[in-house]
C-alpha positions, 0 to 999 in steps of 0.5 A: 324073803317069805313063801306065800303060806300065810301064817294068820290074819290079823287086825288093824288096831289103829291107823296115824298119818305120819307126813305123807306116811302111815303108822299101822298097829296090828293086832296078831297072836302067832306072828308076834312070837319072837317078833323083834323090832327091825324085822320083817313081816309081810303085810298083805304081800308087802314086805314092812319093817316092825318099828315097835311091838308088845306080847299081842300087837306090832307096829309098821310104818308105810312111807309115800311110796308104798302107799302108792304102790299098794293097797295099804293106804285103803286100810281102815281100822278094824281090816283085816289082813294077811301076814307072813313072817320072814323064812328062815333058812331051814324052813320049807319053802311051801310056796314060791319066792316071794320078796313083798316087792308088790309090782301093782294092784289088781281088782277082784271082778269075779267070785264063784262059788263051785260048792267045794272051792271058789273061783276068784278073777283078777284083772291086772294092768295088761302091761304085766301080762308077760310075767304071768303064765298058765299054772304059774305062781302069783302072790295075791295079797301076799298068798301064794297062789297058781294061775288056774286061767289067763288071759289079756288082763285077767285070771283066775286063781281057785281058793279051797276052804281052808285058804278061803278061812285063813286068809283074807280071801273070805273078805273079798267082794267083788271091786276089792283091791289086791296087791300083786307081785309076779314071780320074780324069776320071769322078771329076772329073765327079762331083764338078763334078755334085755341087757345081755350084749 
């Protein structure tokens, strides 16, 4: 489980198709820390198991089906992106529940610069709709973030500087591809609806 406080950035060191997956070594400083092989980290909002590890870079594996799922099959040498280790039990919970189970890609469409801050629109299959609400939670990339505006199949969430530095939200452009995970809570809730007898 992890919080959408992204703890740092890092870079993609190198990138090796395994079959149908992909072997990803990243470059980092703080996540590496106590970093043992077979934990978790969240990479760009997608929970992945360290398969190796040195003092500075750690390497994960990304089977067919997440790359089909998700924005990692798009990443390039030299990318940059959002990481998260698992929470500890004692650990604040400074975001909202976040699995890295992403449940679909969206599309930066819109960026505003308001001076201060930054207005980012989503757009988002509108079969997902019902698990968004107005100043709810959504992981964007991994970020916990709130909606600030909804609508059919877009929304908007507001970026503040340091959010913007220390993320990867400062690499965005208009058409880049995020990986979104709704807040888990709505999607218990409708599934205790739709199988309650």
């Amino acid at each position: 489980m992890f919080t959408g406080i992204i703890e740092e950035t890092g870079t993609v060191a190198t990138l090796k198709k395994l079959g149908d997956g992909l072997q990803i070594e990243i470059a980092a400083t703080k996540v590496t820390k106590g970093l043992k092989i077979d934990n978790s980290v969240c990479v760009n909002g997608v929970c992945l198991t360290v398969v190796r590890r040195s003092k500075d870079r750690f390497m994960i594996q990304a089977v067919k089906e997440t790359l089909s799922k998700t924005n990692i099959g798009t990443l390039k040498s030299g990318s940059v992106v959002n990481l998260e280790r698992s929470v500890k039990l004692q650990d604040r919970l400074g975001g909202h529940i976040v699995q890295g189970h992403v449940d679909t890609t969206g599309t930066i469409t819109k960026i505003v610069d308001l001076q201060s801050s930054w207005m980012f629109t989503i757009s988002f299959p509108k079969k997902f709709r019902k698990y968004l609400i107005s100043v709810g939670s959504v992981a964007v990339d991994g970020t916990s973030l709130t909606v600030a505006r909804l609508r059919e199949s877009d929304f908007d969430v507001a970026i503040i500087p340091y959010t913007h530095e220390h993320t990867v939200f400062g690499n965005y452009r208009r058409g880049s591809s995020v990986n979104l995970e709704f807040d888990i809570i709505g999607k218990y809730l409708e599934s205790l609806v739709h199988y309650s007898s």
